[in-house]
N, C-alpha and C positions, 0 to 999 in steps of 0.2 A: 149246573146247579144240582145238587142232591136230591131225592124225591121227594124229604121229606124236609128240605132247607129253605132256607130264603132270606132276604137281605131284608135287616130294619133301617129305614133314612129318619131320624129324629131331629126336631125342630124344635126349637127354644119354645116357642106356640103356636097357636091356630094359625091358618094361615092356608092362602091357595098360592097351590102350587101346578106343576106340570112337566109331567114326566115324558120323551120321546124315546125310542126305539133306534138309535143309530148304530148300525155294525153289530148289531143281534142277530144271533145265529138263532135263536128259540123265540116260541112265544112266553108272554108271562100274564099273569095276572098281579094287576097292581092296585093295592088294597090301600084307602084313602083311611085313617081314624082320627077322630078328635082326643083331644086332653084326657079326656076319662077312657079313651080305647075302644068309644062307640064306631063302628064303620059306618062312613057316611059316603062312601063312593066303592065300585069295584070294579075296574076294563078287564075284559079277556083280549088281553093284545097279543093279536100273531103276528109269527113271526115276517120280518121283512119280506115281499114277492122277491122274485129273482133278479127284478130290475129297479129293487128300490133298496134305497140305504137305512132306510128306517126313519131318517132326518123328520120325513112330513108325518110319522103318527104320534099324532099328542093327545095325551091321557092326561086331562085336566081335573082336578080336584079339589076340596079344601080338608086340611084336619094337621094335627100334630105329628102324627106317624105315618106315616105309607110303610108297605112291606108288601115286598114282589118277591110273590115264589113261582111256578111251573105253571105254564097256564092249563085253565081248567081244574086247577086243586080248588078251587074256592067250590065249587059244583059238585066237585069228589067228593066235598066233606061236608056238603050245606050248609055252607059259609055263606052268609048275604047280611044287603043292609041292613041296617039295628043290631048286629049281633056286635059281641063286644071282645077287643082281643085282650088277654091279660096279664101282663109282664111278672115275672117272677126273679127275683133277683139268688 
């Protein structure tokens, strides 16, 4: 993934979800937001050990959007809960 990329998963509404880590080569951080784009969730998930598939780590959360980019960017850029992300079309 790009340094400064990352993937948006959108959902019709709120709602919990939960995200695992199968056959990930990296870690990510995966950012949970509600309707309005507030974060209400964020894991810093590493990457799978040597002898794990990824299958067993689940990042649970609830909101509209999740968006996983490089882990540890949410920290880089003092990203945390309450703050809000904001779509531009």
């Amino acid at each position: 993934m790009p340094t400064d990329g990352g993937m948006l998963f959108t959902y019709d509404s709120v709602g919990d979800h939960t995200y695992i880590m199968p056959d990930m080569s990296f870690g990510l951080d995966i950012i949970y937001a509600d309707a309005t784009g507030e974060i209400t969730e964020i894991h810093n998930a590493p990457e799978p050990g040597p002898d794990e598939n990824g299958a067993e780590q689940t990042y649970p959360g609830r909101g509209q959007y999740v968006f996983e980019v490089n882990r540890n960017w949410t920290t880089d850029n003092n990203v945390a809960v309450g703050d809000r992300l904001v779509f531009e079309r």
